[in-house]
VEXMI-926903 format. One line per field, with one value per residue (C-alpha): y, x, z. Coordinates in steps of 0.1 Angstrom, whole numbers, plus 5000, padded with zeros to 4 digits. Layout:
N
north: (Y  ...)
east: (X  ...)
up: (Z  ...)
This chain:
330
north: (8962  8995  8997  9026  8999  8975  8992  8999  8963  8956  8978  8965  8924  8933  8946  8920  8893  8913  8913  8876  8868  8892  8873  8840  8854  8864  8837  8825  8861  8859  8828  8846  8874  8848  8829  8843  8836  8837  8836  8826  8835  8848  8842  8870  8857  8880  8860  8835  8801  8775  8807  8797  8816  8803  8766  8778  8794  8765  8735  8760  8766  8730  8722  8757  8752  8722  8736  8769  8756  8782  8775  8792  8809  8815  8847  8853  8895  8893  8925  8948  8920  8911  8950  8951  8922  8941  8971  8953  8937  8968  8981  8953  8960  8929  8912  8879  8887  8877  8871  8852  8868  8869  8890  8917  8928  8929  8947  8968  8974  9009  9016  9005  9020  9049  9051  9018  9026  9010  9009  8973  8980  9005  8989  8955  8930  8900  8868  8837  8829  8799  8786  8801  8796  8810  8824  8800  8820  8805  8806  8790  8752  8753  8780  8768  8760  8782  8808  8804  8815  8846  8854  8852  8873  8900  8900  8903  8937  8955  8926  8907  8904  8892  8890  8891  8889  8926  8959  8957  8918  8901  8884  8922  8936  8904  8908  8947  8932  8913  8936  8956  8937  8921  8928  8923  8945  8927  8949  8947  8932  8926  8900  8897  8864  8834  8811  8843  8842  8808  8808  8840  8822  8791  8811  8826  8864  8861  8847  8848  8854  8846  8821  8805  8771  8752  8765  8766  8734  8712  8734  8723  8689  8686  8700  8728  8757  8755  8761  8784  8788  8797  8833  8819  8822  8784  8755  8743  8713  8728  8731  8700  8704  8740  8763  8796  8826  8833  8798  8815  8843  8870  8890  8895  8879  8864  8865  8841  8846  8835  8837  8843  8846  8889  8905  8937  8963  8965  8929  8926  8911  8884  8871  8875  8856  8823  8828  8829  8795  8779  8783  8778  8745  8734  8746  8725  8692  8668  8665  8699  8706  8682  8702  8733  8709  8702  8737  8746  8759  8747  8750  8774  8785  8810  8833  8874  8886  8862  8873  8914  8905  8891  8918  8945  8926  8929  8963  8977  8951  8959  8992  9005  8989  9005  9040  9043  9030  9045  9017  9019  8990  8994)
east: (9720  9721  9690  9671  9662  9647  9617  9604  9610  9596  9564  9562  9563  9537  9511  9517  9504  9478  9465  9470  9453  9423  9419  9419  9393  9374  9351  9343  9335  9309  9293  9289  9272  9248  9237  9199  9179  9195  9169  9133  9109  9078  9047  9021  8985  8953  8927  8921  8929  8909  8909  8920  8954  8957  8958  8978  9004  9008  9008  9039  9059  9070  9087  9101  9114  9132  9143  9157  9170  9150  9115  9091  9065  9029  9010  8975  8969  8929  8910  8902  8898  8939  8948  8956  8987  8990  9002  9024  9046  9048  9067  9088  9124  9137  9144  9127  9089  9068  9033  9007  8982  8948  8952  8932  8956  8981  8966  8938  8932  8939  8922  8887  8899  8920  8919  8945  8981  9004  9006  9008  9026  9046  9052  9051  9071  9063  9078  9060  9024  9010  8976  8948  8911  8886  8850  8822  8791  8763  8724  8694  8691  8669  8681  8695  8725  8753  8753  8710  8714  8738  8714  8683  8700  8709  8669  8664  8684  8680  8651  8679  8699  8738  8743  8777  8789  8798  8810  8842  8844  8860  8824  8814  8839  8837  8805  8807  8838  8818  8788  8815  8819  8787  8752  8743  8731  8720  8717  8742  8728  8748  8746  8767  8786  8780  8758  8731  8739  8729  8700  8688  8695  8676  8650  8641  8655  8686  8693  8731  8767  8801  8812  8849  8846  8854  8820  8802  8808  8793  8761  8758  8768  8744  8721  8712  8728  8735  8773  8771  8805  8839  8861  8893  8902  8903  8883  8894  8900  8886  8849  8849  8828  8819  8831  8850  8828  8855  8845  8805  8817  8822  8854  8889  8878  8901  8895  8908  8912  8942  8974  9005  9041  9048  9077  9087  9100  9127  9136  9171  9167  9192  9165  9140  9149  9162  9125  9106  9130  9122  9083  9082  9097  9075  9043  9052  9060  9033  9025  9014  8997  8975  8968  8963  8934  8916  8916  8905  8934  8954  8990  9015  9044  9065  9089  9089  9084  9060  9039  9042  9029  8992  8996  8999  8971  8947  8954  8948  8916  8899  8913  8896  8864  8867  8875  8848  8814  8832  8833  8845  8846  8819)
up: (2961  2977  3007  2988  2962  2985  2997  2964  2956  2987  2980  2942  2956  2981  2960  2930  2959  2973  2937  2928  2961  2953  2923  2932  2959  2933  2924  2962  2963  2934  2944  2981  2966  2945  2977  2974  2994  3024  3048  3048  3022  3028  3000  3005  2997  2997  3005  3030  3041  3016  2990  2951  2958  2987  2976  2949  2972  2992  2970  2953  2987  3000  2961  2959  2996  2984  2950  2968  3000  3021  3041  3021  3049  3034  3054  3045  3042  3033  3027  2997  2970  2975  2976  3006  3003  2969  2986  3012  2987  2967  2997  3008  3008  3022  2991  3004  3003  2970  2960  2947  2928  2907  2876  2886  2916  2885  2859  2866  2909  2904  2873  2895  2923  2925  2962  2962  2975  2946  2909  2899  2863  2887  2922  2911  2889  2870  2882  2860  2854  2869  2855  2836  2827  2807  2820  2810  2791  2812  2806  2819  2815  2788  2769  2729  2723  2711  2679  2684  2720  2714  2685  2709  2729  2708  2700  2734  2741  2774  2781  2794  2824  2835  2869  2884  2921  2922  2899  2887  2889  2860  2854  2853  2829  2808  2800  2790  2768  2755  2750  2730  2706  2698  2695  2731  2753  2782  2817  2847  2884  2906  2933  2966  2950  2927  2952  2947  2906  2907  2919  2897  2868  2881  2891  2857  2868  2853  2817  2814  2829  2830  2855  2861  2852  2882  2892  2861  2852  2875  2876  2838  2843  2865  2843  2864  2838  2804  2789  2762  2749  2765  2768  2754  2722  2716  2732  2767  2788  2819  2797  2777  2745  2752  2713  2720  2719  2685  2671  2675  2656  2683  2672  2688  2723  2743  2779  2809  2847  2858  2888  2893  2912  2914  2934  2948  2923  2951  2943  2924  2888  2890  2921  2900  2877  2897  2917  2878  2869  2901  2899  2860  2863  2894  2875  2845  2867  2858  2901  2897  2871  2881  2916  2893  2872  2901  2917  2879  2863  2837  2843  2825  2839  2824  2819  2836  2803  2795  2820  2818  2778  2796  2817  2792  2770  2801  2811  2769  2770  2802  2805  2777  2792  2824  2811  2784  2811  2842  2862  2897  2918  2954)
């Protein structure tokens, strides 16, 4: 073979093996690229230690360290209702910070507050929903019972008071959702939180509000409130025996508080994704959904788009609330 045939030959060989060897590289390659998470997690939390996100955040971060093989680090940022850890997970970049948060800091924080420094629907991105619970329509103890209490109260007018601990408060807004679409008309006074609301409603100055019902309830258990009916569209297990405020023939309403996992915009959808599995599957274990009952939640879990469709129903719901009174959180 004459030597100007060799090199090409040569050439031709080499590159034939550089490309067999790329590809068997290939796959070790991919699953390198797939490692996430790599390093530690860190769960942002708004609120302090003993907080309902806060036990929520911690009873998920010792399963999820175990499910995704990284510690899973829980930092408390408290100030501006949860804004303020709102904002600083909006502008993570490291691809290993999340959140847990109360629906508000999801849907409508900027809508009260135009001052706050990130869009949720914007900055932020739906991982899964943990638990939910509906508000609990409370009145005095000796108020009647169900449809003869909402009708008393649409008698009543403006003579009436809620209370709420604060403007802007999803006791607040619930109430003016309410008020929407009924024939209530109760005034707004608001209180500096829900020990105060108690004790205004005992004390004959209040004669309703909407209270979550890991507090509600065992004011009216003990007979110290009466349970009027619940914001969810159907009867729930965290207010045994309480109707719906639908079942009393109030329209269209179907409010509940509720939490959840959110992440970065920044944060690559594949990671996404494995996070959303991870804590769906943990929220649906039977261990924890019975810490979620007695924190007063009941558990869900779900998927990212599961989560963006409460999110959009809350923002169109309460939205329209907020726009049409002008209500700006204090």
């Amino acid at each position: 073979m004459p030597a100007s045939a060799i090199s090409p030959l040569r050439r031709l060989f080499a590159n034939a093996l550089a490309t067999a060897l790329a590809s068997a590289l290939l796959p070790c390659a991919a699953v390198a690229g797939d490692s996430w998470p790599s390093k530690p997690l860190h769960l942002i939390v708004g609120f302090p230690a003993g907080s309902s996100p806060d036990l929520t955040a911690r009873a998920l971060a010792e399963p999820l360290e175990k499910r995704l093989g990284q510690p899973v680090i829980v930092e408390n940022k408290v100030g501006a209702g949860g804004n303020i850890a709102g904002e600083q997970v909006a502008r993570a970049r490291d691809g290993h910070t999340f959140s847990v948060m109360i629906n508000g800091n999801l849907t409508i924080a900027r809508l009260l507050n135009p001052a706050v420094r990130y869009d949720p629907v914007k900055d932020l991105q739906p991982v899964s929903l943990i638990g939910v619970a509906p508000l609990v329509l409370v009145a005095p103890a000796g108020a009647p019972e169900g449809r003869a209490f909402l009708e008393a109260a649409a008698q009543a007018g403006s003579r009436w008071s809620y209370g709420s601990p604060g403007v802007g408060t999803v006791g607040h807004l619930g109430m003016e959702l309410l008020k929407s679409r009924s024939a209530l008309r109760p005034e707004h006074i608001p209180y500096p939180g829900y020990p105060q609301v108690f004790n205004a409603i005992q004390g004959g100055d209040l004669q309703l509000s909407m209270l979550p019902p890991a507090l509600a309830m065992a004011q009216v258990q003990a007979g110290k409130l009466r349970g009027v009916a619940v914001t969810s569209a159907a009867r729930s297990p965290l207010a045994p025996g309480l109707p719906s405020l639908k079942e009393l023939g109030v329209g269209d309403f179907d409010l509940e508080i509720w939490n959840a996992v959110a992440a970065p915009k920044a944060m690559p959808a594949a990671h996404v994704q494995k996070l959303a599995e991870a804590v769906s599957e943990i929220v649906r274990s039977p261990e924890m959904r019975a810490r979620l009952a007695a924190q007063g939640w009941q558990a869900v879990g779900s998927s990212p788009e599961g989560l963006a469709l409460r999110i959009r129903q809350d923002v169109t719901a309460l939205g329209r609330i907020i726009r049409e009174q002008g209500i700006h959180a204090q």
